[in-house]
C-alpha positions as CSV (number, residue, x, y, z in Angstrom):
1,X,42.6,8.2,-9.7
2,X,39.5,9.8,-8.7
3,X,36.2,8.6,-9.7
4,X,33.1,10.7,-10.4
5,X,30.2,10.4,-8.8
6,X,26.2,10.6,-10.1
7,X,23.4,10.8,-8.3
8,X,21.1,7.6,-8.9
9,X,17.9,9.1,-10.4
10,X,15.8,6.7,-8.3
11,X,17.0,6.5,-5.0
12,X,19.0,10.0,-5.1
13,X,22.2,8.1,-3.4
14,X,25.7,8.7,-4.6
15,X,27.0,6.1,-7.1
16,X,30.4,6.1,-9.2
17,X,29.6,6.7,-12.7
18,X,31.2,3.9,-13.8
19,X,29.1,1.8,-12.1
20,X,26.3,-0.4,-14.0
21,X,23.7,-0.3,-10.8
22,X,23.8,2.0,-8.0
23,X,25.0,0.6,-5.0
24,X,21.8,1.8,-2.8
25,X,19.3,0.5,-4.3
26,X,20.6,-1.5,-7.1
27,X,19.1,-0.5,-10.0
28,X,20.8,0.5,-13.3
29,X,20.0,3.7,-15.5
30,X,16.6,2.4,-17.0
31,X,15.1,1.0,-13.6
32,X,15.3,-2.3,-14.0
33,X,16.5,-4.1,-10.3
34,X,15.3,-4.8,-6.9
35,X,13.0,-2.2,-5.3
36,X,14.5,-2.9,-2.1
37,X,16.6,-5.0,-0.1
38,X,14.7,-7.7,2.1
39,X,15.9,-10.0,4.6
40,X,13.9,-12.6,6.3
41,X,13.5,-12.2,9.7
42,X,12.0,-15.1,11.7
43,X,8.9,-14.3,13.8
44,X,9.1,-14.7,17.5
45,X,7.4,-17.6,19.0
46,X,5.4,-14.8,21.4
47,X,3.7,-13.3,18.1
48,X,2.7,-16.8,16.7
49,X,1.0,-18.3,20.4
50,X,-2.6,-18.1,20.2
51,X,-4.7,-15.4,22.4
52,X,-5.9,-17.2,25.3
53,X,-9.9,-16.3,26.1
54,X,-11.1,-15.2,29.3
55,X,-14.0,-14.7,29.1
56,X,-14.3,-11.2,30.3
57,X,-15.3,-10.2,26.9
58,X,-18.5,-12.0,26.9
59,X,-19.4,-11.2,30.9
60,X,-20.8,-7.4,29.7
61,X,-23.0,-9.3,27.3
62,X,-24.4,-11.7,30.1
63,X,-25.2,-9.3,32.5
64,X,-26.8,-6.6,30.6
65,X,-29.1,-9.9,28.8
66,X,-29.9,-10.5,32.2
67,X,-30.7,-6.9,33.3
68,X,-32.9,-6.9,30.2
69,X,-35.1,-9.8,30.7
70,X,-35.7,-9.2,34.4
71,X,-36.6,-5.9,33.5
72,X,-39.1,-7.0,30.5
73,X,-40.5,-9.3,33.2
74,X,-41.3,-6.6,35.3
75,X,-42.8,-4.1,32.4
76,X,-44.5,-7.5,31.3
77,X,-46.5,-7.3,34.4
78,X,-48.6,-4.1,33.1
79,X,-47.9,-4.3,29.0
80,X,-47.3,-6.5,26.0
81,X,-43.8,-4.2,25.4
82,X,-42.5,-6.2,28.2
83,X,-42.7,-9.6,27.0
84,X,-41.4,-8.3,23.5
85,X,-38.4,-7.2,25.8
86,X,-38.2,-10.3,28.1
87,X,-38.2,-12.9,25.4
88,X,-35.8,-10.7,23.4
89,X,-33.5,-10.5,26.8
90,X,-33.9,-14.5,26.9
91,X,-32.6,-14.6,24.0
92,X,-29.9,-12.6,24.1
93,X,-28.6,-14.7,27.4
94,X,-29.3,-18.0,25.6
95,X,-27.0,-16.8,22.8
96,X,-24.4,-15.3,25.0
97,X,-24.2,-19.0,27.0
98,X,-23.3,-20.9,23.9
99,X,-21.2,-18.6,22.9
100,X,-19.3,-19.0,26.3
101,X,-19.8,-22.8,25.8
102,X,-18.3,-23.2,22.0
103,X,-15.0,-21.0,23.2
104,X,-13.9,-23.3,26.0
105,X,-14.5,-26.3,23.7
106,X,-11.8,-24.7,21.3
């Protein structure tokens, strides 16, 4: 008793021709079925921790503010570009410390 086999014209896998749905994918003749097989797999308790902040990410930003607005202060000495550039480097720095100040209150 040996049984013909079809190829599923969805998935290309082997099935019996007697067979309703194919046994790979699981969908009959006309399509209708699951897509594909899913299982659920429970995420890791490393994945769903939060990133802890160092604050190394936000150093780069205070020292270059600071490198900015000391050197605006010095151009400020001899031209008006240098306040333009010292207020906007006070600025910067100001912004970067409350940025550094709302992440540790989270």
């Amino acid at each position: 008793m040996t049984t013909d086999m079809v190829k599923c014209p969805h998935c290309f896998g082997d099935k019996p021709s007697a067979a309703k749905v194919c046994l790979h994918c699981g969908r009959d003749e006309h399509g209708f079925g699951p897509l594909v097989r899913t299982e659920m797999v429970p995420a890791s308790a490393n994945k769903l921790q939060k990133r802890r902040w160092t604050g190394a990410d936000l150093r780069i930003h205070v020292i270059l503010a600071s490198i900015m607005a000391a050197f605006g202060f010095l151009i400020m000495l001899s031209s008006g570009l240098g306040a333009l550039l010292f207020l906007a480097g006070m600025v910067w720095l100001a912004a970067t410390r409350v940025r550094i100040w709302w992440r540790r209150q989270q």
